[in-house]
C-alpha positions in Angstrom: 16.0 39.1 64.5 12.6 40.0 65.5 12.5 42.6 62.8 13.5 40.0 59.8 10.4 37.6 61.8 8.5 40.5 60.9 9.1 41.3 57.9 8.7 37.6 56.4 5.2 37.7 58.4 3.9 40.7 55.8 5.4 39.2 52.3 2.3 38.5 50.1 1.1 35.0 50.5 0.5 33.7 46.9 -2.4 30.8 46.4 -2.2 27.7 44.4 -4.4 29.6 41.9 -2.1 32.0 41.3 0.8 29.9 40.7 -1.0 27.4 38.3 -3.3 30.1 36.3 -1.5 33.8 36.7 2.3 33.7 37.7 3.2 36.1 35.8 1.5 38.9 38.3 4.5 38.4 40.1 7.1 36.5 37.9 8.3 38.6 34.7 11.1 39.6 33.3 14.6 37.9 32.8 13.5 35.5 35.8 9.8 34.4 34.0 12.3 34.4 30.4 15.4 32.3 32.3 12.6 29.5 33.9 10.7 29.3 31.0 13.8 28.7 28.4 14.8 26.3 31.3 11.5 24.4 31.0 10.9 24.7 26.8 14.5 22.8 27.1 13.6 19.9 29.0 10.2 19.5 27.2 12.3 19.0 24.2 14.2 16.4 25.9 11.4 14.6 26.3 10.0 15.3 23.4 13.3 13.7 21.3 13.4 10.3 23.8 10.0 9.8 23.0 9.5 11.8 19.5 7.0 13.8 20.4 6.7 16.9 18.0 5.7 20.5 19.2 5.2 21.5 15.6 2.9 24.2 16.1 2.0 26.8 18.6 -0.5 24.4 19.8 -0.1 21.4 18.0 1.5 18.1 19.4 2.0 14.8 17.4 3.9 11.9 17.6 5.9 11.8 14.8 9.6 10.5 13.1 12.5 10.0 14.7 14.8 13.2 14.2 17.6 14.8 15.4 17.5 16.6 19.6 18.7 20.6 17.7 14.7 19.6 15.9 12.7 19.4 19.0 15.0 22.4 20.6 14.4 24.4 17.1 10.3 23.7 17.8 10.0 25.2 20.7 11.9 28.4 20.1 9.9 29.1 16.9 6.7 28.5 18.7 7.8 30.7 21.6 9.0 33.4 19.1 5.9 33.5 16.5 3.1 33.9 19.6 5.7 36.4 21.2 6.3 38.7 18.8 2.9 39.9 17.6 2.2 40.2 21.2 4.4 42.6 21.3 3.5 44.1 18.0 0.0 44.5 19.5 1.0 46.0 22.8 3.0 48.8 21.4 -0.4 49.3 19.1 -3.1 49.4 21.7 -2.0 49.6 24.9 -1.4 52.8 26.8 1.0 51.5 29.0 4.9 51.6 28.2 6.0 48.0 27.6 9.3 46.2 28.3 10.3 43.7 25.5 11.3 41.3 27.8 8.3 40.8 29.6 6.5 40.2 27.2 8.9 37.3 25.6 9.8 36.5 29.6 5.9 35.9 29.9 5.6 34.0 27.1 8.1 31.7 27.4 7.0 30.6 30.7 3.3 30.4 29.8 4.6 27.3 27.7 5.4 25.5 30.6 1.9 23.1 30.6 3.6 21.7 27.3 6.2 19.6 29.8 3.4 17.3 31.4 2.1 16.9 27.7 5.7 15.6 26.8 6.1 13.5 30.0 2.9 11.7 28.9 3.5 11.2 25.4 6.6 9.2 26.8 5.4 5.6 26.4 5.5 3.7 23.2 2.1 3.0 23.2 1.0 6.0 22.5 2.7 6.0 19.1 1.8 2.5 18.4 -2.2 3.3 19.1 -1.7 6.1 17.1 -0.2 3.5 13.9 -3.1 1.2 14.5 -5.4 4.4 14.1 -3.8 5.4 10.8 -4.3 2.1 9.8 -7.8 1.7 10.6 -8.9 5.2 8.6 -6.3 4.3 5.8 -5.2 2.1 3.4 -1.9 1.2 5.4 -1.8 -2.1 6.5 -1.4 -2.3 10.5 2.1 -3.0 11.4 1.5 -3.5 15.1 0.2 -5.1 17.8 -2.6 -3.5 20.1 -3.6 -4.1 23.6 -6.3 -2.4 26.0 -3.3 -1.2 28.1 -1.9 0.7 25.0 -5.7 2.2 24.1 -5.9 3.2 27.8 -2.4 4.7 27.7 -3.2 6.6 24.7 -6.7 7.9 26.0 -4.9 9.2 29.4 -2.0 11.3 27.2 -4.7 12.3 24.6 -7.1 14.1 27.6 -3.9 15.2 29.6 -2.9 17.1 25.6 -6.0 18.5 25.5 -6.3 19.9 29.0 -2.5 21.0 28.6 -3.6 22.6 25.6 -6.2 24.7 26.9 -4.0 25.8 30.2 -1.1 26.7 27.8 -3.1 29.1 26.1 -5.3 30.6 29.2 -1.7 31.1 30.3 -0.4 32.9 27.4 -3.6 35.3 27.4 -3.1 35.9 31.0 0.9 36.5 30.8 -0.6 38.6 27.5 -3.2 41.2 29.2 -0.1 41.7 32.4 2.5 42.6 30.4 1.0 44.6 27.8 -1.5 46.3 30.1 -4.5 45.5 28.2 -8.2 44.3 28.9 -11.3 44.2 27.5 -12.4 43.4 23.8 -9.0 45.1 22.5 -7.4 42.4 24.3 -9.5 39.5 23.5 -9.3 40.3 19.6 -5.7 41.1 19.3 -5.2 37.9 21.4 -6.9 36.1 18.9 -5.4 37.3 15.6 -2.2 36.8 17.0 -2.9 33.3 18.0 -4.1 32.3 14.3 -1.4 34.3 12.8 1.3 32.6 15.0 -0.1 29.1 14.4 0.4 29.5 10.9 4.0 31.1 11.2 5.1 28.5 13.3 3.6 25.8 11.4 5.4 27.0 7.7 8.9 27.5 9.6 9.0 24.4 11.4 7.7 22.8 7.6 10.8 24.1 6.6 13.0 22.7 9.1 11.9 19.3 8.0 12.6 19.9 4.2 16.3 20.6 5.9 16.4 16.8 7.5 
């Protein structure tokens, strides 16, 4: 008994930091792949009650109504395009032996700020600030009613997107540069043609999806 005390005294405390900025020092694998496939699922639950469209590695808009295997089909391609040229780049530059499914493990669960963007993109007046806004720049006519409480709404889920955003992809750089092994400039630029190129994979696929509806 004493021993098992013991040994729970010398496991690795892990710090608030660590869980909310760099997880994936110690989660990887099937388990970081299995949580975050758990977690891209519910986001597009969300995303389908209150039509809230990941179309785009890091876009989010409120957009049609369309069918749940839509929001589902989102989230996979956007997991996939930023996925796979990290991996392509690994094999290329680092000097490390890599294992495929850390990398898409990492990945996966680096998405996870993306649930607390579609939990606040809930309320209907988010989309109908967004209508008055269209209207306003355009030469629709306004087809709804606005209140303070909706502008305030929409402010609130417009900052929480934006800081979302920027977590997501500090997240996917980190969960890039563990499971690839790399640092320094090779890991910055790589990083960042693989972003660009996997924004505008995703973006053409899920395009395509819509011709489909």
């Amino acid at each position: 008994m004493n021993e098992i005390v013991n040994n729970t005294k010398t496991l690795p405390r892990r710090s608030i930091s660590q869980w909310l900025f760099n997880p994936f020092s110690f989660v990887a694998g099937y388990q970081a792949l299995f949580l975050g496939l758990g977690i891209m699922l519910i986001s597009a639950l969300f995303g389908f009650l209150g039509n809230t469209h990941f179309d785009g590695v890091l876009d989010v808009h409120k957009g049609l109504e369309a069918p749940l295997w839509l929001f589902l089909a989102e989230g996979i391609i956007n997991w996939m395009s930023i996925a796979m040229p990290f991996f392509f780049f690994g094999l290329i530059v680092s000097t490390s032996s890599l294992r495929i499914i850390d990398v898409f493990g990492t990945q996966a669960l680096s998405r996870w700020p993306y649930l607390i963007t579609s939990i606040v993109m809930l309320p209907k007046a988010t989309e109908r600030f967004g209508i008055y806004l269209l209207s306003r720049f355009t030469s629709m006519a306004a087809s709804v009613t606005m209140s303070y409480t909706d502008m305030l709404i929409f402010i609130f889920a417009l900052l929480v997107t934006v800081i979302m955003t920027v977590w997501t992809v500090a997240l996917m750089y980190k969960a890039y540069v563990v499971s690839c092994n790399i640092k320094g400039a090779r890991a910055i630029v790589t990083f960042i043609v693989s972003l660009i190129g996997a924004e505008a994979l995703s973006k053409l696929s899920i395009l395509l999806l819509f011709e489909h509806l």
